[in-house]
TORLODREN-166736 format. One line per 10 residues: their letters; for each residue x, z negated, y of C-alpha. Coordinates in steps of 0.25 Angstrom, whole numbers, always signed. Layout:
TORLODREN-166736
A	X:Z:Y; ...
END
This chain:
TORLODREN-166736
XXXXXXXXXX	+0:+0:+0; +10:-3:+11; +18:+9:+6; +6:+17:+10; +4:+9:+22; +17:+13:+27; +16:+29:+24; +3:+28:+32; +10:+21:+45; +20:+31:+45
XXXXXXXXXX	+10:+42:+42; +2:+36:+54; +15:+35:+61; +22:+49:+61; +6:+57:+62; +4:+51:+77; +9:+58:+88; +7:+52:+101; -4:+59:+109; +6:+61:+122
XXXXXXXXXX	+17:+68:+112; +6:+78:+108; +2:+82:+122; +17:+83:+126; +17:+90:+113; +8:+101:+117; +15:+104:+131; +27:+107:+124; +20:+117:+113; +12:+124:+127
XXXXXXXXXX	+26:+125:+132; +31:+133:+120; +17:+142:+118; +21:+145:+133; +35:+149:+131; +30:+158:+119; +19:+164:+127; +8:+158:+118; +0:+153:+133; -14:+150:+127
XXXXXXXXXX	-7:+141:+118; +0:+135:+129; -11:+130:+139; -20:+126:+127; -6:+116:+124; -4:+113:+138; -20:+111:+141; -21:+101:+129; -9:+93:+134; -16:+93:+149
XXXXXXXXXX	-28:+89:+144; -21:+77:+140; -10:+76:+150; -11:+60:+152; -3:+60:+138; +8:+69:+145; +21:+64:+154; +22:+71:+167; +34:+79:+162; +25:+86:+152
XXXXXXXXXX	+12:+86:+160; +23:+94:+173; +26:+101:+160; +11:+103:+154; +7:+109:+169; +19:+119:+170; +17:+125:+159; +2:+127:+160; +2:+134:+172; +14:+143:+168
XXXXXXXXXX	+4:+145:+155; -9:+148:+164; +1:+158:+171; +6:+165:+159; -9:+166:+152; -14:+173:+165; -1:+184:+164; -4:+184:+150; -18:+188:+153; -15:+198:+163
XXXXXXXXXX	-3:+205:+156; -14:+207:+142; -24:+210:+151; -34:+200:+144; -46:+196:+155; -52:+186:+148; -39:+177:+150; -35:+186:+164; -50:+178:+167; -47:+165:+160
XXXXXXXXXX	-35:+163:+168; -36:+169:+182; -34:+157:+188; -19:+153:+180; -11:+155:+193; -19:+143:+201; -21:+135:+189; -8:+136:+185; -4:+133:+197; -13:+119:+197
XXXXXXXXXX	-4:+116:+183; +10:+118:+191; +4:+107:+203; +4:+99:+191; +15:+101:+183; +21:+96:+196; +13:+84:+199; +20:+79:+186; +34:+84:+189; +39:+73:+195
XXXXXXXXXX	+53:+78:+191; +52:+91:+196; +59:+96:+184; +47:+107:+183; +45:+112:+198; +55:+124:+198; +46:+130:+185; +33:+125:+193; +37:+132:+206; +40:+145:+199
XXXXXXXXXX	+26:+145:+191; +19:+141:+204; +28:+155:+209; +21:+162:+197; +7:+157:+198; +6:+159:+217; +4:+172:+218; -8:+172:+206; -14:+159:+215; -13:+170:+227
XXXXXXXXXX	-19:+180:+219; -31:+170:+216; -33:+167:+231; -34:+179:+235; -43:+186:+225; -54:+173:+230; -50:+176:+244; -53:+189:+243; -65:+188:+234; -69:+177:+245
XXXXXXXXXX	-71:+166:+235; -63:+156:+246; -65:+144:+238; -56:+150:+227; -48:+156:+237; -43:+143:+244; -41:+135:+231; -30:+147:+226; -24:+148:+241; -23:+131:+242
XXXXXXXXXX	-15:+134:+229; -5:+145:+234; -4:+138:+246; +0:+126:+237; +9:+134:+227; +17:+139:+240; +19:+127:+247; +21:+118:+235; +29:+126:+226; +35:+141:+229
XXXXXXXXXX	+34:+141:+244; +33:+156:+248; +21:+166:+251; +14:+154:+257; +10:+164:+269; +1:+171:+259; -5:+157:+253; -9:+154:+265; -14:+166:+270; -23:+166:+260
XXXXXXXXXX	-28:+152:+260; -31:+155:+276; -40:+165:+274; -45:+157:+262; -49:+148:+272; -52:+157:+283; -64:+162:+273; -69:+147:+269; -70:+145:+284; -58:+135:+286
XXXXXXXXXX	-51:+140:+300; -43:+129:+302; -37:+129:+289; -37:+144:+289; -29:+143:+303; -17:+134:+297; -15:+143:+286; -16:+155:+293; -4:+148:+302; +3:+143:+288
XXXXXXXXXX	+3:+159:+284; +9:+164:+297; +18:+152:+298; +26:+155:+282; +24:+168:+283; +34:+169:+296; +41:+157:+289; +45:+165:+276; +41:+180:+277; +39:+186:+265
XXXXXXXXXX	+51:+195:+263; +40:+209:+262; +32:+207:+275; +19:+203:+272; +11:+212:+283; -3:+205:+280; +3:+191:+287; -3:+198:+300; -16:+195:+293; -14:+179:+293
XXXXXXXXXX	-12:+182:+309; -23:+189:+310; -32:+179:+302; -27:+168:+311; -30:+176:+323; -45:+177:+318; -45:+160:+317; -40:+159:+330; -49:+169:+337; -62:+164:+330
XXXXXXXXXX	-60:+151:+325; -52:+145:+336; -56:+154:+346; -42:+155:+351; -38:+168:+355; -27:+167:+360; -20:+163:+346; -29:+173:+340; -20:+184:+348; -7:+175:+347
XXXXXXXXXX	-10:+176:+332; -13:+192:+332; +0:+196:+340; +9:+188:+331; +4:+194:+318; +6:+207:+323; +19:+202:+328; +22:+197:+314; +16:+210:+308; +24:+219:+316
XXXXXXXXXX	+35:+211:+311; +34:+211:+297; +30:+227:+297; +44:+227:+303; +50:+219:+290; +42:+229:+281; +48:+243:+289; +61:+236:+286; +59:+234:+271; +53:+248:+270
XXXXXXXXXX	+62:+252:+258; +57:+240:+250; +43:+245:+251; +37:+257:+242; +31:+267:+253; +17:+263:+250; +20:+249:+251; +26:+253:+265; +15:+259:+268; +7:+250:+263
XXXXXXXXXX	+13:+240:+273; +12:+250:+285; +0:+250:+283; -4:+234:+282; +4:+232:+295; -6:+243:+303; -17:+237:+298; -12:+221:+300; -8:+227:+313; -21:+233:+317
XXXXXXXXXX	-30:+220:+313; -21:+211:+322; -22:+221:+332; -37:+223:+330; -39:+208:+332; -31:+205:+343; -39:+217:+350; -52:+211:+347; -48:+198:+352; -43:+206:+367
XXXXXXXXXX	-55:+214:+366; -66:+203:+364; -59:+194:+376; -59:+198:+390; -50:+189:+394; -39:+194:+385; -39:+208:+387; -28:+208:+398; -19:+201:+389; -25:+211:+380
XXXXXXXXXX	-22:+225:+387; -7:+218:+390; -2:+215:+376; -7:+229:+372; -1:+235:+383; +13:+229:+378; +10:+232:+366; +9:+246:+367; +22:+247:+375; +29:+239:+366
XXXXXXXXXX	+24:+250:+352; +20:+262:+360; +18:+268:+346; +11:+258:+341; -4:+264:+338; -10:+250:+334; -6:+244:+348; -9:+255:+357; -25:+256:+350; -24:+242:+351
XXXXXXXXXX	-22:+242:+366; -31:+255:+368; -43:+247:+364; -39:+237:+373; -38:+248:+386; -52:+254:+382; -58:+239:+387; -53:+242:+401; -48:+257:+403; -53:+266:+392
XXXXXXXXXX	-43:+278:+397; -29:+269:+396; -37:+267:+381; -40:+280:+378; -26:+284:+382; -20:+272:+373; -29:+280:+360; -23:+292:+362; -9:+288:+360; -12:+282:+349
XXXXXXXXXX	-18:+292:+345; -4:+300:+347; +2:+291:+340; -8:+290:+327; -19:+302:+329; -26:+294:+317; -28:+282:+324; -43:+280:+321; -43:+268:+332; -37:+276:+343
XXXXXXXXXX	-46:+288:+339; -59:+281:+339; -57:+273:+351; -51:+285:+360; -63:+292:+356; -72:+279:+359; -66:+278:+372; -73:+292:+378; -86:+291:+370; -87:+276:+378
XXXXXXXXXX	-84:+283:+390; -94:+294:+387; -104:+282:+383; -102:+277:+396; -105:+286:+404; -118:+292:+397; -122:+278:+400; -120:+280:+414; -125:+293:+417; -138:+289:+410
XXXXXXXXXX	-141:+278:+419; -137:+287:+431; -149:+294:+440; -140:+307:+445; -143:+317:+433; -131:+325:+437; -119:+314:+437; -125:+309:+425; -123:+322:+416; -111:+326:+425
XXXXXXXXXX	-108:+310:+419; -111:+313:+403; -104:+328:+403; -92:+318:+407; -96:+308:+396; -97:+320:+386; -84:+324:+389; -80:+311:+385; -88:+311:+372; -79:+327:+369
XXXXXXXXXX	-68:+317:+369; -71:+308:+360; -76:+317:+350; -60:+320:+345; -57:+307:+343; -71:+301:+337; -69:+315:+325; -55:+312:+324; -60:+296:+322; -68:+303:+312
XXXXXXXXXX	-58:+312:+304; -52:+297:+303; -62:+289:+299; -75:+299:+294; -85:+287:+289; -83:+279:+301; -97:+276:+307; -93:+273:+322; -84:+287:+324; -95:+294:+316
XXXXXXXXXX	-107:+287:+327; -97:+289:+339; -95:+303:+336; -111:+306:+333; -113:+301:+348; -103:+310:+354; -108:+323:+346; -122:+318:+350; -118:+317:+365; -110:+330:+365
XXXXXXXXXX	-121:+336:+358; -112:+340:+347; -125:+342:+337; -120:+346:+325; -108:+336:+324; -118:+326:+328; -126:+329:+316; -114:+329:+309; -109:+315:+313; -123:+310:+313
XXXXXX	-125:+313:+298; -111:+307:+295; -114:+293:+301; -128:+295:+293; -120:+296:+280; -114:+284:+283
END
């Protein structure tokens, strides 16, 4: 009996492991599935050992967290390189929740013996956390959107410290959308502020946009115009700037990516432009200032078509034949133009529009048709510019009306019926 006794002590003895030993146990198998590629196996190891984490030392739980995120990571690429949409569905959040499992592996790394590894798998996992903002930014789910910027915000600052213009970018406009313009306002400022800190060694010609949206907060939400144009000039400043950096890396660009960027800065340039002109056109008390910094402008880039349209609309305000002259160069510089084009155009059908208005509240009969052959004669000018406005943009409404008015008044009958069935077809 006692012999028995004692074979079933040590029976008992050498069959219990302890319960802390198996989690620590099933880290160190997750860690080899991983290293062998067999992920699925992994996180199943590495969820059963979380599950139950309380049993673990915080050198395997850093450990447990590290090597689930990487694991999340690597079951996404998985996916995506076989193609298999029901896992590409299952794990289209890895890059954020693997990013929530390295905040914890640190939070146990007291020692710091995993933060190099941790920094380079937050490295891997930012730019799919970007991805995820900005597919709910753009799908304007905002709530979303601001829980994946917080996170790149946080990735940048905490761990790999670059691109963090673009975080918060992005986090601004996220909450510009939920309504939030102070907190909009501050990360507008932190874009501009680590952008001309640390500039991205390929110019990044979108930055103009940041300067732009800060303009809008300022001219709306703070009502202060003044730092609404302060924030205009500098982006284009800024802009000019890093199209300068871009000309002189042309040789690292493919032509279409040069292009590409020529044209980005046109258009960037054109928006800041556009708003700035708005702002002068909508204030009276600005305009002097206005036809001043345009007036420099022009002298300073004679050639520059943007600026001298730009200050052309500002002319027709006050003295609509210095505006009309300012169209016609730039017309000579880009006969394309379609801004310069409509608006010289515009300019002789409201001096035609005028004086009909006149002469038809005029009782000498005689001075008022001497009065509208002169307007007609203005409307005969038009006309080239408002068809060649045409040629450039056919299904545009306002040319397509504009030039049905002066076929109408030039009793141009068939190409009145012609313009008149275009704009019904519309």
């Amino acid at each position: 009996m006692k012999k028995t006794f004692f074979f079933t002590l040590l029976f008992v003895a050498f069959s219990i492991v302890p319960y802390s030993t198996a989690q620590k146990s099933a880290v160190t198998t997750a860690v080899v599935k991983f290293e062998t590629g067999d992920f699925d196996q992994a996180l199943e190891k590495l969820n059963t050992a979380l599950e139950n984490s309380s049993q673990l030392d915080d050198k395997t739980k850093a450990k447990a967290w590290l090597y689930k995120g990487k694991t999340l990571i690597s079951l996404l690429s998985e996916a995506a390189h076989k193609q298999d949409i029901d896992k590409l569905t299952k794990y289209e959040m890895a890059y954020y929740d693997a990013y929530l499992c390295f905040e914890k592996s640190t939070k146990f790394d007291s020692g710091g013996r995993l933060t190099s590894q941790i920094k380079n798998e937050v490295g891997r996992a930012y730019n799919g956390i970007l991805q995820l903002a900005l597919g709910y930014l753009n799908g304007k789910d905002y709530k979303n959107a601001l829980i994946y910027t917080d996170a790149a915000v946080s990735a940048n600052n905490n761990y790999i410290n670059k691109d963090a213009y673009i975080a918060y970018d992005l986090r601004a406009q996220t909450h510009l959308a939920l309504g939030d313009s102070s907190q909009a306002l501050l990360d507008f400022n932190d874009c501009i502020a680590r952008y001309n800190k640390s500039k991205p060694e390929k110019p990044d010609l979108l930055i103009a946009y940041a300067y732009y949206r800060l303009a809008l907060l300022y001219r709306y939400q703070k009502s202060d115009l003044d730092a609404a144009l302060g924030s205009l000039q500098e982006g284009a400043n800024l802009l000019d700037t890093e199209f300068d950096r871009v000309k002189a890396l042309k040789t690292q660009y493919s032509p279409e990516n040069f292009n590409y960027a020529q044209q980005q800065y046109m258009s960037a340039k054109q928006d800041l432009q556009s708003f700035e002109l708005d702002i002068y056109l909508n204030f009276p008390d600005k305009y002097v200032e206005a036809i001043e910094r345009f007036r420099k402008a022009v002298a300073n880039e004679p050639k520059n078509v943007l600026v001298r349209v730009a200050y052309a609309s500002l002319l027709e305000k006050s003295d609509p034949n210095a505006a009309l002259v300012e169209y016609n160069k730039a017309l000579e510089l880009d006969p394309n133009n379609m801004t310069a084009t409509f608006n010289a155009g515009a300019v002789y059908v409201n001096k035609a529009t005028a004086m009909y208005q006149e002469a038809n509240m005029m009782d000498d009969f005689q001075a008022a048709g001497e009065l509208m052959k002169t307007a007609n004669a203005k409307y005969a000018k038009a006309l080239p510019y408002l068809k060649k406005a045409h040629e450039l943009e056919p299904m545009n409404k306002l040319v397509i009306q504009t030039l049905k008015q002066i076929t109408l008044q030039l009793e141009m009958n068939e190409e009145y019926q012609h313009y008149k069935k275009l704009e019904s077809e519309l």
